[in-house]
DRENDO-1510 file (C-alpha; in Angstrom, 1 decimal, always signed):
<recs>
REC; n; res; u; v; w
REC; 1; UNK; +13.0; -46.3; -23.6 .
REC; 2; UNK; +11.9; -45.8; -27.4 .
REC; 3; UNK; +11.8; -47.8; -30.0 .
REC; 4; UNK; +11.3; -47.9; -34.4 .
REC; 5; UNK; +8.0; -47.2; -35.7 .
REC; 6; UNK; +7.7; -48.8; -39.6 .
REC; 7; UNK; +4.7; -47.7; -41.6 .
REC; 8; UNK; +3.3; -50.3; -43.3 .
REC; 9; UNK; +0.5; -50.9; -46.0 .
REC; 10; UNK; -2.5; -52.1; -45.3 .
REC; 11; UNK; -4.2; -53.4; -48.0 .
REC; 12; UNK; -3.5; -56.9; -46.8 .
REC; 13; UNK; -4.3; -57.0; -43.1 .
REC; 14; UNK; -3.4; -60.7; -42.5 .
REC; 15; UNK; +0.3; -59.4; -43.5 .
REC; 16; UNK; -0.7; -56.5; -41.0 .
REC; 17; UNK; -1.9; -59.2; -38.3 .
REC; 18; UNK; +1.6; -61.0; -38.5 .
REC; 19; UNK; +3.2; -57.5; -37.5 .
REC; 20; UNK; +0.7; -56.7; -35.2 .
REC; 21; UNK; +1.9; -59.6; -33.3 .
REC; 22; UNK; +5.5; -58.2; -32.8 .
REC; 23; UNK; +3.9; -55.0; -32.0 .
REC; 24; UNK; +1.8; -56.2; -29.3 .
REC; 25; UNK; +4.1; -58.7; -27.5 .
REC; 26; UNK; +7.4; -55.9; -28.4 .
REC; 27; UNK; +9.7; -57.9; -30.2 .
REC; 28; UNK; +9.0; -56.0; -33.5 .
REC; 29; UNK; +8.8; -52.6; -34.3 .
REC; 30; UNK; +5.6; -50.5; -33.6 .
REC; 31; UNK; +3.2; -49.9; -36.7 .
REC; 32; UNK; +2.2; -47.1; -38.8 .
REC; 33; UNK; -0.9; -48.7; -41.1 .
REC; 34; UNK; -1.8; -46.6; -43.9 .
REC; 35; UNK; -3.8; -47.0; -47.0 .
REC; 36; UNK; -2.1; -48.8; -50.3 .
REC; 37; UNK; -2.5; -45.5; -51.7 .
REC; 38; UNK; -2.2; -42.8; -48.9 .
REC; 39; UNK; -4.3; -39.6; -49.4 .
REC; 40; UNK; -1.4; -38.1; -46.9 .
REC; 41; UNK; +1.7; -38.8; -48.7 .
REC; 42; UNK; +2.8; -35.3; -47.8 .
REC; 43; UNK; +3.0; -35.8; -44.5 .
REC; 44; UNK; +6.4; -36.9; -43.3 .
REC; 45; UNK; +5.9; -39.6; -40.7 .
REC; 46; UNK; +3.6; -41.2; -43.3 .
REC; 47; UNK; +5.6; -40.5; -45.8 .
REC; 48; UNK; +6.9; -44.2; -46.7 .
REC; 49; UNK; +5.7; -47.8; -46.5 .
REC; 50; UNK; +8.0; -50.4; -45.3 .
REC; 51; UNK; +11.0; -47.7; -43.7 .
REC; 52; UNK; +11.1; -47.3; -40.1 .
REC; 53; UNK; +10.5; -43.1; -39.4 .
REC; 54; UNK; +10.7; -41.9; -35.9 .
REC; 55; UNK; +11.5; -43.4; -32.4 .
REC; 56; UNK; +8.3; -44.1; -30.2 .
REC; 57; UNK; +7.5; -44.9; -26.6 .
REC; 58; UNK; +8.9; -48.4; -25.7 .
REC; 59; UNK; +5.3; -49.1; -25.1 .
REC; 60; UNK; +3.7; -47.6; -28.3 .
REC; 61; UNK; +2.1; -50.4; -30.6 .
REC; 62; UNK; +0.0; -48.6; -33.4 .
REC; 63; UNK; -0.2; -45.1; -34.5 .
REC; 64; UNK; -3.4; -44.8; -36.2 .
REC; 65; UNK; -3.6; -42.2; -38.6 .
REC; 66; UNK; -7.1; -40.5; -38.4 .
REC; 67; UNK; -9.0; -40.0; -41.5 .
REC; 68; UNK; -9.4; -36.0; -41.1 .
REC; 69; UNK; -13.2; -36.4; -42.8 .
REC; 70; UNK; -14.2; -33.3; -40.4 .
REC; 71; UNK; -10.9; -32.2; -40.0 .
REC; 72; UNK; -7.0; -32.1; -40.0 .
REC; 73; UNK; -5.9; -35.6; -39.4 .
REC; 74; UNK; -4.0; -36.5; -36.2 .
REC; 75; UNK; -1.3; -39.4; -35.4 .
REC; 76; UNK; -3.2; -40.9; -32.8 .
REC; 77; UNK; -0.5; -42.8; -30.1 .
REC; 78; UNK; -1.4; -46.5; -29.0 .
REC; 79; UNK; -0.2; -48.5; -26.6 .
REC; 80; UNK; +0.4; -52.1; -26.5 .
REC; 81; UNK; -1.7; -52.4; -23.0 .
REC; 82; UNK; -4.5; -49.8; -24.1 .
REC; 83; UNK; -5.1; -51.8; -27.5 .
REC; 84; UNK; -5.2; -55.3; -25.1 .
REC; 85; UNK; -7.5; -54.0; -22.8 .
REC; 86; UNK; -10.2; -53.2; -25.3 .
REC; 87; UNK; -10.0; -56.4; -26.9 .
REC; 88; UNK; -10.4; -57.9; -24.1 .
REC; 89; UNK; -13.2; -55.6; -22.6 .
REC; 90; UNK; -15.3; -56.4; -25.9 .
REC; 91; UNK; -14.9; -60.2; -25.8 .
REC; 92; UNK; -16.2; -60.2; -21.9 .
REC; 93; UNK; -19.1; -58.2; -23.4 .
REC; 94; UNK; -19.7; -60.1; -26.5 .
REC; 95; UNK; -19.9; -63.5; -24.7 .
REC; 96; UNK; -15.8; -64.6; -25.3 .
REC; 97; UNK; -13.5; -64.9; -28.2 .
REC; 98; UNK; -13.8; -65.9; -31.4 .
REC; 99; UNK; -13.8; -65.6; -35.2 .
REC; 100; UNK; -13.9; -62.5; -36.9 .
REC; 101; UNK; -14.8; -61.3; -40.3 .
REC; 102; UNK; -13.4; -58.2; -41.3 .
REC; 103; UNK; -15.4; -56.1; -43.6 .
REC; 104; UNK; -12.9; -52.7; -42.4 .
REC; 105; UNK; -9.7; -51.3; -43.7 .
REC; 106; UNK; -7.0; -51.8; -41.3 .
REC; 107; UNK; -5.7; -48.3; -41.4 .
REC; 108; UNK; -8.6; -47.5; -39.7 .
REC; 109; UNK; -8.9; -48.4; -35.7 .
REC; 110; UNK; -12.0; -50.4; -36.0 .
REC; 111; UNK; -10.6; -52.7; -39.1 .
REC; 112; UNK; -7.3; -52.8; -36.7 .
REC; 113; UNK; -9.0; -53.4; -33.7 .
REC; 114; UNK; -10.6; -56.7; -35.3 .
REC; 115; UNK; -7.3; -58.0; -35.8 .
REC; 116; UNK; -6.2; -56.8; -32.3 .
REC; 117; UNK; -9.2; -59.1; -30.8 .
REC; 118; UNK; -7.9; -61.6; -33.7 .
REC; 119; UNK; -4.6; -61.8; -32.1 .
REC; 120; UNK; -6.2; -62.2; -28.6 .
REC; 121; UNK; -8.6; -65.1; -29.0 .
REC; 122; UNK; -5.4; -66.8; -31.3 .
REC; 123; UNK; -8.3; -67.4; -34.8 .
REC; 124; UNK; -7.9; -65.6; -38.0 .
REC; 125; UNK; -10.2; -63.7; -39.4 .
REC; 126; UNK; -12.0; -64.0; -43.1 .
REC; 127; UNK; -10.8; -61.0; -45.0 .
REC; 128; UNK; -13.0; -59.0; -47.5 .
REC; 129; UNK; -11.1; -58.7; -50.5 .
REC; 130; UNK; -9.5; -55.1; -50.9 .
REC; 131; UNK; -11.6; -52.3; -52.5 .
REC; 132; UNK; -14.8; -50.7; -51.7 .
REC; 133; UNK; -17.8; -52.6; -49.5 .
REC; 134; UNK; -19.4; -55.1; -51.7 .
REC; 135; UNK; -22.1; -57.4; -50.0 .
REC; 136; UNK; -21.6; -60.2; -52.4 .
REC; 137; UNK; -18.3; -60.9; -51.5 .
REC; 138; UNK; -19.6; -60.1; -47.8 .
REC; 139; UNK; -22.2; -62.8; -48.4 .
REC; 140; UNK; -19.8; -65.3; -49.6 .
REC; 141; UNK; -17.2; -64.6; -46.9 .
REC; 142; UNK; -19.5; -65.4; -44.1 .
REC; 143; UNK; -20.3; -68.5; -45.1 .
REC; 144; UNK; -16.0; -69.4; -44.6 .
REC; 145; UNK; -16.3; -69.1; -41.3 .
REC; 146; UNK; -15.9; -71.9; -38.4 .
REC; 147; UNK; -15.6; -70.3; -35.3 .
REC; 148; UNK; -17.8; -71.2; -32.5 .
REC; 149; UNK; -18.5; -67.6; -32.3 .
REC; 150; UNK; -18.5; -65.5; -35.5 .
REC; 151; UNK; -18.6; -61.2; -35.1 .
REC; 152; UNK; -17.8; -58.7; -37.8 .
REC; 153; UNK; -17.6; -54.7; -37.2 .
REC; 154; UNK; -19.3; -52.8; -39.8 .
REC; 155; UNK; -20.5; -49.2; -40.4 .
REC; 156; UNK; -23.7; -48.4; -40.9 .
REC; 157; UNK; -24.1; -48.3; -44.5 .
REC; 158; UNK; -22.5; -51.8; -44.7 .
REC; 159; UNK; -25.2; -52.7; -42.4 .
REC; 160; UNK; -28.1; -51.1; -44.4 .
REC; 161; UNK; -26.7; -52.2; -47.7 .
REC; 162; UNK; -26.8; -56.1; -46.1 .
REC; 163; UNK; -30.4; -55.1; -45.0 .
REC; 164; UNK; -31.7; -54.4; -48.5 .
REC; 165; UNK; -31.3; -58.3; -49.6 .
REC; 166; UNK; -32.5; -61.6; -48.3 .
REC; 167; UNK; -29.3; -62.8; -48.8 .
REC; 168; UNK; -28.0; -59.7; -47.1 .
REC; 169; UNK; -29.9; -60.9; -43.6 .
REC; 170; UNK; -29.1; -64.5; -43.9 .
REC; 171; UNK; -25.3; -63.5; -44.1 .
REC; 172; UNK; -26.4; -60.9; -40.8 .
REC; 173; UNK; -27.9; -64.4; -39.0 .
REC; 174; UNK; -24.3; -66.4; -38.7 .
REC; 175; UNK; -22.9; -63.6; -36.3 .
REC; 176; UNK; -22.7; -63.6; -32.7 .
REC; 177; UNK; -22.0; -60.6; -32.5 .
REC; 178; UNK; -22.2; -57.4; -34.8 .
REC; 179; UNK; -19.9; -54.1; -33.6 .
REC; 180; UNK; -21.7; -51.2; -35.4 .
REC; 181; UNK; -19.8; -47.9; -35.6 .
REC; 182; UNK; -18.2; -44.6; -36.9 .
REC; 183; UNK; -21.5; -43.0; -37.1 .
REC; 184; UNK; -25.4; -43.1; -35.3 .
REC; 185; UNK; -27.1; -45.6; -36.6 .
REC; 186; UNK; -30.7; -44.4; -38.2 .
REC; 187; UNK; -33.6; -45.3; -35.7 .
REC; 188; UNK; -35.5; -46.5; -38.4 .
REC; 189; UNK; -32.5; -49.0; -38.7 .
REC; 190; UNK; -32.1; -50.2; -35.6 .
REC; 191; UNK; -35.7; -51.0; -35.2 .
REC; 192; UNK; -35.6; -53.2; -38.0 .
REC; 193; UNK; -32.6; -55.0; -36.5 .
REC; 194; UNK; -34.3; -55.7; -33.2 .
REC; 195; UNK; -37.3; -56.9; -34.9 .
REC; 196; UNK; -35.4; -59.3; -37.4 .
REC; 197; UNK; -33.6; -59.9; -34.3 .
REC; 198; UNK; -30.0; -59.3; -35.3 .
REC; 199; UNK; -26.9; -59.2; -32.1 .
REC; 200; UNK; -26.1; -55.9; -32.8 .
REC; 201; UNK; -24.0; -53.4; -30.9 .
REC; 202; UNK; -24.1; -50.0; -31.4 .
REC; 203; UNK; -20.6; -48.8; -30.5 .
REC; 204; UNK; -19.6; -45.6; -29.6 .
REC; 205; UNK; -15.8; -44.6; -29.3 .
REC; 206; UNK; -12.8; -43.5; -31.8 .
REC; 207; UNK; -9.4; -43.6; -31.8 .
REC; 208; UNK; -7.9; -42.1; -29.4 .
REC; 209; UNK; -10.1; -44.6; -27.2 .
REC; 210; UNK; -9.0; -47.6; -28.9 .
REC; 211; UNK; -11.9; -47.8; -31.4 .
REC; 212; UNK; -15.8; -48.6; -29.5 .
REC; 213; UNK; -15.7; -48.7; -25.8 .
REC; 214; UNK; -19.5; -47.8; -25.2 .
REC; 215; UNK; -21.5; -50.8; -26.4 .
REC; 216; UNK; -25.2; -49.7; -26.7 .
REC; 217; UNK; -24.6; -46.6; -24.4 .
REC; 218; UNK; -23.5; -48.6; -21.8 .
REC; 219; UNK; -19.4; -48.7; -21.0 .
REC; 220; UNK; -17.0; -51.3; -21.6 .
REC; 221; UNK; -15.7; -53.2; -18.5 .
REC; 222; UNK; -13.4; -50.4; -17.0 .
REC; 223; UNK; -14.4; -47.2; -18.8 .
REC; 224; UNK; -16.1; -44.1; -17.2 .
REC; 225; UNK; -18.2; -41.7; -18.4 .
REC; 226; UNK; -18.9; -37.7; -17.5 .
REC; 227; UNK; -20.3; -34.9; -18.6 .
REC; 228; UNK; -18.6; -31.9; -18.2 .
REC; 229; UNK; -20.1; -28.7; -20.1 .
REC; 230; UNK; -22.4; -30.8; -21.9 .
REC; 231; UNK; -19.3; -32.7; -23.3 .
REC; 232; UNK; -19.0; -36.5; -22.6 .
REC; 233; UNK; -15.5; -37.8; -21.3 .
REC; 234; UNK; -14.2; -41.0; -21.7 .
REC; 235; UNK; -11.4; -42.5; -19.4 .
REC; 236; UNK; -10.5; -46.2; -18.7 .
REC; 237; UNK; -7.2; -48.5; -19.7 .
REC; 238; UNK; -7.9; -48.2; -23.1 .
REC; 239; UNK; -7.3; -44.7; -23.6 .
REC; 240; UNK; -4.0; -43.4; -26.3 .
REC; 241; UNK; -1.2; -41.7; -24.7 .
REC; 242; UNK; -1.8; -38.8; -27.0 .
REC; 243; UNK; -1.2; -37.7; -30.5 .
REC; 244; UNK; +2.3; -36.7; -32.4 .
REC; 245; UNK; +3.0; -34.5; -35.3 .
REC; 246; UNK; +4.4; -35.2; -38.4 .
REC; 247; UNK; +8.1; -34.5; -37.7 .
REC; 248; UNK; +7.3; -37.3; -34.8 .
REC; 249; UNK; +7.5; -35.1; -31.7 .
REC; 250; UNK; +4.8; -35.2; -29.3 .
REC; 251; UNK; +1.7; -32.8; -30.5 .
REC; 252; UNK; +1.0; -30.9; -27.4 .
REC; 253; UNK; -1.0; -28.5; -29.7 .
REC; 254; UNK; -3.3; -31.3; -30.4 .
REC; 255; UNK; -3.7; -32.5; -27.0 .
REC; 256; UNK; -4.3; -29.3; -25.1 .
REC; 257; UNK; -8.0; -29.6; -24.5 .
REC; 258; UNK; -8.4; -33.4; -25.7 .
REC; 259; UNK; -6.4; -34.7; -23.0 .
REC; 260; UNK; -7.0; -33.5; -19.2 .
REC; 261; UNK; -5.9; -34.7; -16.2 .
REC; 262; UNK; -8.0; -34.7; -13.3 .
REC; 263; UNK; -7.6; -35.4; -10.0 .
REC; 264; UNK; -4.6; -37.9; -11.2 .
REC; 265; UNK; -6.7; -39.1; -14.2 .
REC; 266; UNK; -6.0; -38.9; -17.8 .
REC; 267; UNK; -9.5; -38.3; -19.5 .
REC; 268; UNK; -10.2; -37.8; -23.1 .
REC; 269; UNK; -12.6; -34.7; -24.1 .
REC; 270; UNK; -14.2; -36.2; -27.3 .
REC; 271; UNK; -16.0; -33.4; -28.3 .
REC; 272; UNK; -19.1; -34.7; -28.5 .
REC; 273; UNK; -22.4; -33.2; -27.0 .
REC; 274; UNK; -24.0; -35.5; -24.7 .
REC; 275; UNK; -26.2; -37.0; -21.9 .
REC; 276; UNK; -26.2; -39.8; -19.6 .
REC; 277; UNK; -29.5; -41.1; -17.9 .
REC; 278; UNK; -29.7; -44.1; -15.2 .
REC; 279; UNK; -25.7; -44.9; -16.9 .
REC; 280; UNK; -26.8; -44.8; -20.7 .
REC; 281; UNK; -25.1; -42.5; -23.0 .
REC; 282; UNK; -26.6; -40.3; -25.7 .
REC; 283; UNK; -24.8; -39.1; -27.5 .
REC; 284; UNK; -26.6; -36.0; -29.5 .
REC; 285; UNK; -23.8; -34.6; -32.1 .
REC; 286; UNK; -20.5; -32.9; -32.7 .
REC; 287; UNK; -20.4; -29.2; -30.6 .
REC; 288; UNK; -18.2; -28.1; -33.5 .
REC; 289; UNK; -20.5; -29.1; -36.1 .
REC; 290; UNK; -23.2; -26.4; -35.4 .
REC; 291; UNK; -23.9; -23.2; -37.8 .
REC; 292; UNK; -25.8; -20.1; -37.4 .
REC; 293; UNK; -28.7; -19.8; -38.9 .
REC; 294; UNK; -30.7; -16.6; -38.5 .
REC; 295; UNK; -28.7; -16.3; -35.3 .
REC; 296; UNK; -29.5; -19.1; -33.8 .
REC; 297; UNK; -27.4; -22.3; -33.2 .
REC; 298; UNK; -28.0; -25.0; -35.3 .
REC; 299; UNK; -26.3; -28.4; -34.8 .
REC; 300; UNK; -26.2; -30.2; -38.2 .
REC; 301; UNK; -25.5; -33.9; -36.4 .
REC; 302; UNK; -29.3; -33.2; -34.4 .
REC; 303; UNK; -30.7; -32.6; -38.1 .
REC; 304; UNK; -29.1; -35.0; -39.6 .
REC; 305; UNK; -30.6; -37.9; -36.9 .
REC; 306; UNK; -34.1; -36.3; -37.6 .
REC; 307; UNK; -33.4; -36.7; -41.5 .
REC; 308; UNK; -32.6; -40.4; -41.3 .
REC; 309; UNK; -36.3; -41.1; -39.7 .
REC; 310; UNK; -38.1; -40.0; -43.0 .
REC; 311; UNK; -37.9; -43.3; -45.4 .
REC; 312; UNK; -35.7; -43.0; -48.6 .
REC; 313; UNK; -33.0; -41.1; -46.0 .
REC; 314; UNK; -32.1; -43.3; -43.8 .
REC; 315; UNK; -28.3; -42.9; -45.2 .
REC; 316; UNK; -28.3; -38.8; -46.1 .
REC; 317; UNK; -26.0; -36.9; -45.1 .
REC; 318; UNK; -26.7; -33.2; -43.8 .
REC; 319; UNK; -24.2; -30.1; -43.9 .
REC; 320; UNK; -23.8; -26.6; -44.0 .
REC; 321; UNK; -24.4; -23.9; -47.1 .
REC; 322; UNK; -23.8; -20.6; -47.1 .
REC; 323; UNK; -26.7; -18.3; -47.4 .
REC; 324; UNK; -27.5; -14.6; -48.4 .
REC; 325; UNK; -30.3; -14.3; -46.3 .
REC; 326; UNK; -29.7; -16.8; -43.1 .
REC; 327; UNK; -25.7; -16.7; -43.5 .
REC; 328; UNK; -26.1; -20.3; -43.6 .
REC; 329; UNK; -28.5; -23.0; -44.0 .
REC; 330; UNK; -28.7; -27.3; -43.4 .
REC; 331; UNK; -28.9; -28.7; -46.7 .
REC; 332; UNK; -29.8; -32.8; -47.3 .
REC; 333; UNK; -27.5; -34.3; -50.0 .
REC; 334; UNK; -28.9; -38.1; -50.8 .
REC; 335; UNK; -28.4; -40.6; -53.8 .
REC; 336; UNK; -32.2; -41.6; -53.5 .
REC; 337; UNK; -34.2; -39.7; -55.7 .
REC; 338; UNK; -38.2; -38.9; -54.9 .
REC; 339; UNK; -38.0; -37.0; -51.1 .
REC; 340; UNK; -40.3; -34.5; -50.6 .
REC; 341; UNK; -38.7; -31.3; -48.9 .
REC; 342; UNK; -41.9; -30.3; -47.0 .
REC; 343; UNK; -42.4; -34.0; -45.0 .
REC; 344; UNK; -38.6; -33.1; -44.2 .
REC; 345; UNK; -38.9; -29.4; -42.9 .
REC; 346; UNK; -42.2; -30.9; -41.4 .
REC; 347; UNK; -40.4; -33.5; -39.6 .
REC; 348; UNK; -37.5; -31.3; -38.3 .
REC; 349; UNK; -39.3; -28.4; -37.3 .
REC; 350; UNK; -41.6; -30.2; -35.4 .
REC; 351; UNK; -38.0; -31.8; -33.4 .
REC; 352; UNK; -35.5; -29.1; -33.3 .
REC; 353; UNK; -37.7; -25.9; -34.5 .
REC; 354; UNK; -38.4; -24.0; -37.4 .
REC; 355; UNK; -34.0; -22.5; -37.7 .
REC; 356; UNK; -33.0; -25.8; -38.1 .
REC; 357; UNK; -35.3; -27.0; -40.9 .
REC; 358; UNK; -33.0; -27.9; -44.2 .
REC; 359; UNK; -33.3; -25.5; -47.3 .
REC; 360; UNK; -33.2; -27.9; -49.7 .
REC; 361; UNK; -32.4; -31.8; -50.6 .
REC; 362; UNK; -29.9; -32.2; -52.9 .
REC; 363; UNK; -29.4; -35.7; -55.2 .
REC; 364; UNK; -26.2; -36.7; -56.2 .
REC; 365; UNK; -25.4; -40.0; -58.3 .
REC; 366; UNK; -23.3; -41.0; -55.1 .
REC; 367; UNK; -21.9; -39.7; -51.6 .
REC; 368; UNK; -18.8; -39.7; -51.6 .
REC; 369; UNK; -17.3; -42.1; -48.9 .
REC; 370; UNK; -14.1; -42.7; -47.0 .
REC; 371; UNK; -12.5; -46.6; -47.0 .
REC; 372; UNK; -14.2; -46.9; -43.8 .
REC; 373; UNK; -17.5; -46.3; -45.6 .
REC; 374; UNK; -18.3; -43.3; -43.4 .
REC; 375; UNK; -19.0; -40.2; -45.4 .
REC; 376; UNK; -16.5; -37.9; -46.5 .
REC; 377; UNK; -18.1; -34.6; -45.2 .
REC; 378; UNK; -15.5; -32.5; -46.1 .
REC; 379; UNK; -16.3; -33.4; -49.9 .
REC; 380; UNK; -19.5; -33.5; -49.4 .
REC; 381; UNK; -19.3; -29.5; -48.5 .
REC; 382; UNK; -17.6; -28.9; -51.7 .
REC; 383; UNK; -20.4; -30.8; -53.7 .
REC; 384; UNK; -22.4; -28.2; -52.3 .
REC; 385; UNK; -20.5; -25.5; -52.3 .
REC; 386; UNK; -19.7; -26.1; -56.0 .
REC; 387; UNK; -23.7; -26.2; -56.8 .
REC; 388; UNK; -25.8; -23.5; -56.9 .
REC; 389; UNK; -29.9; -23.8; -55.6 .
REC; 390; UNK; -32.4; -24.0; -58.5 .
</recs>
């Protein structure tokens, strides 16, 4: 059985939510969200707001558009059970339902998945107004809510943006519960939320898993874990039934090698390099983010985590440059002026080894971000590509 997908915008996710619902319980039409203004109008099945495109799986509820920040963007397949069961895995975790403030656009699976868990405790959520992140309005919105338990799901710029201001940890204090995702947090971060004492989890998942389902490296109520050439897999309830393509067949491209059965199992390879000790997961970086550096290996998500202990770069971002002599180099881009390269070679060296240490620190009047607030790597490449070292 199939039925009509409809995209649909969302800028205003409490119209989103009332679609959700028919999506969810199958009397409406399953959902394509996408961004007022889509950066992939040329893409056919997101090619119109408010027109039903393709036929889906009866069960489909969402297809979630990635973002393509490190990448070409995939049509990510959700079912109405899989999106459930992870709202309901993170309420048994986060001590039951409740209210939720949501701080995340709804295009995105974590800003979706808030009005998922929304829809399953039966409260509505305080909305940010539309735009980019601004913690006044963040500040002011906590301070509407009435649940008996109150959660929001930033990223962790959001978070360290809130940090920076008194007012900024007061509005932190009324949450139960605070899902941070879509990138590591900084150590020097997260140290300063334990000690101000903040309920934060750190969540670790994407997409085609539904949004977080490892909270602080532990899995969700019905997920597993495994390594399997140094690359963790997730599997579990949650999991999407794979990705389509733009002329709304399924991809089987994309899925070779994302999606594996074993031993009757559907398990999603994420990509990710990582390790699990006594059942916590680390996860230490992208295996397709690494470049060669003198020959050697270097994995730029490694760096980067090294880069965010050294104060003033707790939010840099670190890519890739080309290079006469090395081929390529790691190169720092912040928008805080004043770091000195040598504590940062110093600092990395003494983690990874001398090949990994960044060439230079570049300072830009701002990184360019996604919606979601995560950086926009791919434009961040071009920043650097487009400059040239003085």
């Amino acid at each position: 059985m199939t039925r009509s997908i409809v995209a649909v915008p969302a800028s205003d996710p409490i119209e989103v939510m009332t679609a959700l619902r028919g999506a969810l319980d199958r009397s409406g039409p399953a959902l394509l969200p996408l961004a007022a203004e889509s950066p992939h109008k040329d893409a056919p099945l997101a090619a119109h707001h408010g027109t039903e495109l393709h036929e889906v799986p009866h069960a489909t509820a969402v297809v979630i558009r990635t973002s393509g920040s490190t990448g070409e963007p995939k049509n990510v397949v959700l079912s109405c059970d899989a999106l459930l069961a992870s709202a309901s895995a993170s309420e048994s975790v986060m001590g039951g339902p409740g209210q939720w403030l949501i701080a995340l656009p709804a295009h995105y699976v974590a800003g979706l998945q808030v009005l998922v868990r929304s829809i399953a405790a039966e409260t509505t959520p305080v909305v940010l107004p539309p735009g980019r992140f601004d913690t006044a309005a963040f500040i002011e919105a906590s301070k509407q809510l009435t649940g008996d338990l109150r959660f929001t799901s930033l990223v962790p710029a959001q978070l360290m943006r809130l940090l920076e201001t008194r007012s900024g940890v007061t509005a932190l204090r009324r949450f139960d519960g605070i899902l941070i995702g879509g990138q590591a947090l900084p150590e020097p971060v997260r140290d300063r939320t334990q000690l101000l004492g903040l309920p934060i989890f750190r969540t670790y998942g994407s997409s085609e898993t539904s949004g977080g389902c490892v909270y602080n490296g532990r899995p969700l109520p019905g997920v597993e874990m495994n390594i399997v050439d140094g690359q963790v897999e997730l599997t579990g309830p949650m999991l999407a039934d794979g990705y389509l393509a733009d002329d709304g067949t399924i991809d089987h491209r994309r899925m070779e090698g994302a999606f594996v059965e074993r031993e009757g199992r559907h398990w999603y390879r994420t990509g990710d390099l990582a390790s699990i000790d006594d059942g916590v997961l680390t996860v230490l970086g992208r295996a397709d983010n690494v470049i060669v550096s003198g020959g050697i290996n270097v994995n730029l998500d490694r760096v980067e985590r090294i880069v965010h202990t050294v104060a003033g770069l707790e939010d840099a971002v670190v890519v890739g440059a080309d290079d006469d002599r090395w081929g390529q180099v790691p190169v720092v881009v912040t928008d805080v002026a004043g770091s000195r390269l040598d504590v940062v070679q110093d600092a990395v060296a003494t983690a990874l080894g001398k090949p990994a240490r960044p060439d230079r620190i570049v300072t830009v009047a701002a990184i360019p971000r996604l919606l979601s607030g995560k950086p926009d790597r791919q434009a961040v490449a071009r920043v650097i590509a487009e400059r040239t070292p003085t």
